[in-house]
N, C-alpha and C positions, 0 to 999 in steps of 0.2 A: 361591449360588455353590457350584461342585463343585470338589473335591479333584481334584486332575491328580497323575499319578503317572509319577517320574522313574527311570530304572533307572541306575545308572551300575557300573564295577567300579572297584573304588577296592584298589589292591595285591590283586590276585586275588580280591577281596570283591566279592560281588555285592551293590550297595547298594540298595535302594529309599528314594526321598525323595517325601512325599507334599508337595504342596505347594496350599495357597492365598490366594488375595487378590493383592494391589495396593498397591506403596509400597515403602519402603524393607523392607530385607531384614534377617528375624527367623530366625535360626539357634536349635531348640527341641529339646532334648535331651532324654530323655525317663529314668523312672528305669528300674528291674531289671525292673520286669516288663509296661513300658506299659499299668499299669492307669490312668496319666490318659485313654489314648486320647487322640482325636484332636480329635474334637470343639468343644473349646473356643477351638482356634482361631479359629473361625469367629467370634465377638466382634473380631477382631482385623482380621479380615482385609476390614475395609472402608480400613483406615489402612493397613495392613502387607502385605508378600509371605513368610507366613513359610512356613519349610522345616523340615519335622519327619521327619528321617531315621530309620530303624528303624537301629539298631548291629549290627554282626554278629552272627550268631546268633541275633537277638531278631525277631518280627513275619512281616516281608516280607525280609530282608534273608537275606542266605545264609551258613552258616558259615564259619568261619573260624578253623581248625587252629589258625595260628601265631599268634592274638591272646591274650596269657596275662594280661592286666592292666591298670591302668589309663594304663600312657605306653603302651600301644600300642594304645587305643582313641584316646587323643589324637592319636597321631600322625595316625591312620586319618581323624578325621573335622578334621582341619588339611586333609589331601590333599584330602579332600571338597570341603570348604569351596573350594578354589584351581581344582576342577575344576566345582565349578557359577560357578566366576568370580565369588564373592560378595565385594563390597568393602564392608568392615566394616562386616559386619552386626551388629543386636544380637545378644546371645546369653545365651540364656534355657535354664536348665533346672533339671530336676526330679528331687530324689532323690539316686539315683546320677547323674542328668544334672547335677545340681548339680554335684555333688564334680568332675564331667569336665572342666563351664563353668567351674568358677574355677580347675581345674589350667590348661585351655587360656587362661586371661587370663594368669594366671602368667606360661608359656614364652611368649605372642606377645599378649600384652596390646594391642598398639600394631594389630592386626589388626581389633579388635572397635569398635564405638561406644558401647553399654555393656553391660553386664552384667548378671542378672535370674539369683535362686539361691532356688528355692522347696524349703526343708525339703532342704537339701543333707543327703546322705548323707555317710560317709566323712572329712567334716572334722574331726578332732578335734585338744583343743589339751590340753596335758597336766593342768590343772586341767580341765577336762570331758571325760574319755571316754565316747566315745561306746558303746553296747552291740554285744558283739561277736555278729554274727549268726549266727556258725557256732555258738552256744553257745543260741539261741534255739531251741525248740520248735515247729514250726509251725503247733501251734495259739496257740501265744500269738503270732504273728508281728505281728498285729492289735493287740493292745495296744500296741505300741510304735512303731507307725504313726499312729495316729488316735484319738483322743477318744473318737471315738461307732464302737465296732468294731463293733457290728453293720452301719454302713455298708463301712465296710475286706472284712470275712469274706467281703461278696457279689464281691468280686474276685477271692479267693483261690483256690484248686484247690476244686473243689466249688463255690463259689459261686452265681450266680446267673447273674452278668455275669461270671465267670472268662473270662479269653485260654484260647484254643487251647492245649493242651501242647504245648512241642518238645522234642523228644529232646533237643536240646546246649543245654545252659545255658554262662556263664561260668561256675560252681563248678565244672560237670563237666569243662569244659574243663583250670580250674585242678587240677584232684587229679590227671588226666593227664598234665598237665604237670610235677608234681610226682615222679609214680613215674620 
């Protein structure tokens, strides 16, 4: 089975959704730096049709000035979500896609069929804070990811298996935004 690939603009954002399989519909959000890839859907995608959006900025998807934060990634892929006509899908993510999956059950809870938060980023409760990233190293950014960091490192800048670099991140965005 091949990955079909969906272009939509979602508020002047150029989205790409890679999508595969057959079945009820898997919304998969993915974290900061789509080191899960994509790949692993494919275990899924004999049961499931799931849709794994790049978020602006990030992959295949196109930047996006006015996105400063996490309610306005939500908003963005709520609109998504209404404009690929997905009726409550599950909603699965990772990372930072975690932290986005369980803000967006939050605000439209009643949208989703369930819910699925692998190693949510961003969640913290005021007896567990979480470590603040902007204070992290990144060389040590692996340690605080993964167990066995010699698998994590080969994702990182340099790595082995590293994503492409893009100019715009969400940080850059944010300090932007900030001055």
């Amino acid at each position: 089975m091949v990955f079909e690939t969906i272009k939509l603009e979602i508020d002047a954002v150029d989205t790409v959704i890679k999508v595969i399989g057959r079945g009820p519909a898997v919304l998969a959000l993915h974290g900061a730096a789509t080191i899960e890839g994509q790949e692993w859907a494919r275990g899924l995608a004999d049961r499931f049709r799931v849709y794994l959006p790049f978020h602006p900025g990030f992959g295949e998807s196109g930047p996006a000035p006015l996105i400063c934060g996490m309610q306005d990634l939500i908003v963005h892929n709520l609109r998504l979500i209404a404009a690929l006509r997905l009726d409550r899908p599950h909603l699965v993510g990772h990372s930072m896609g975690g932290w986005m999956a369980a803000e967006m059950a939050v605000v439209a809870g009643e949208r989703f069929a369930r819910l699925v938060l692998n190693a949510p980023a961003g969640l913290n409760h005021p007896d567990h804070r979480g470590a603040d990233p902007t204070k992290i190293a990144p060389q040590d950014l692996p340690h605080y990811l993964a167990h066995r960091t010699e698998v994590a490192a080969r994702y990182f800048p340099g790595g082995s298996l590293a994503p492409p670099r893009r100019s715009s991140s969400l940080r850059q965005r944010r300090r932007k935004a900030r001055r």
